[in-house]
C-alpha positions in Angstrom: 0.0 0.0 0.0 1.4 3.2 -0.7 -0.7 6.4 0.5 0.4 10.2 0.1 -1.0 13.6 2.0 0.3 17.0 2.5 2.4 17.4 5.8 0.3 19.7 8.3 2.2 21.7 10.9 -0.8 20.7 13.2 -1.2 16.8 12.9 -3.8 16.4 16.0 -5.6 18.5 18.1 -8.3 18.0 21.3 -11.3 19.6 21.6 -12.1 22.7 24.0 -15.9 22.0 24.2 -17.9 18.6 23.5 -19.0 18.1 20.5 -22.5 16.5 20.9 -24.4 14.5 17.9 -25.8 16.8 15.5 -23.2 19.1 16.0 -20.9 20.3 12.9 -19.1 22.7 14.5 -15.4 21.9 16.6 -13.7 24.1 19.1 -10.4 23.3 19.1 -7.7 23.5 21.9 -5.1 24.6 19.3 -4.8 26.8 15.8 -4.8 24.4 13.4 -2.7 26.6 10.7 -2.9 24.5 7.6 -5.9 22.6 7.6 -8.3 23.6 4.9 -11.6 23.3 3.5 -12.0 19.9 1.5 -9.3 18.2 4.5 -10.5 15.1 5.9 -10.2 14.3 9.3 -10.5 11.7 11.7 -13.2 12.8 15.3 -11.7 10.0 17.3 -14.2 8.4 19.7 -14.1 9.4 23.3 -16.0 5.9 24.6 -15.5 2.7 25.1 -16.9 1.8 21.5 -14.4 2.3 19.0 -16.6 2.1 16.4 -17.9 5.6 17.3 -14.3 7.6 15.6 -15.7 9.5 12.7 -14.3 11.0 9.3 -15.3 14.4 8.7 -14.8 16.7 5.8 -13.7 19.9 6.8 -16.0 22.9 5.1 -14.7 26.0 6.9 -12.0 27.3 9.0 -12.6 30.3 11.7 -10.0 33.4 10.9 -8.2 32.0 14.4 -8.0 28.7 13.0 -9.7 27.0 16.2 -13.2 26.5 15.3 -13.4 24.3 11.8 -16.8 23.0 10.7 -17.6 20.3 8.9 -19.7 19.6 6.0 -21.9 16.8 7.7 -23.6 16.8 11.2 -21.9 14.8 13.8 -23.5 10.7 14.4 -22.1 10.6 17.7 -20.9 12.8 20.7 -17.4 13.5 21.4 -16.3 15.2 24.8 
C-alpha cells in the first residue's frame, strides 16, 4: 500500500468544548494553521466503543484557526 498527503504543521488536536451528535461545529484547543476546507479528518471516539471515531470533511475554517466546521452533522458525541 502506498498512501500520500500534505504534511500539516498541526497533525492532532483535542477539543475545548464537546462536541454532541448533530453538532458540525469543533472548538479546538489549538490553531490548526494549515488545515483547509475539503481536509478530511478523523473525530476520534471518546467511549469505550471504538466504532464511534468518525471521518469528517472539513468545510470552513474560523479566521483563528480553532473552530473548523464540517460539512456533515456529527453521528455521535465527542467530549
Amino acid at each position: 500500500m502506498s498512501m500520500h498527503a500534505v504534511p500539516k504543521t498541526v497533525r492532532w488536536t483535542t477539543l475545548k468544548l464537546t462536541a454532541n451528535a448533530g453538532d458540525n461545529q469543533l472548538y479546538l484547543t489549538d490553531s490548526v494553521i494549515d488545515w483547509l476546507p475539503g481536509d478530511r479528518i478523523v473525530i476520534a471516539t471518546t467511549s469505550m466503543n471504538y466504532k464511534q471515531s468518525e471521518v469528517g470533511v472539513i468545510a470552513s475554517v474560523s479566521s483563528d484557526r480553532m473552530i473548523i466546521t464540517l460539512v456533515d452533522k456529527l453521528i455521535n458525541t465527542h467530549v
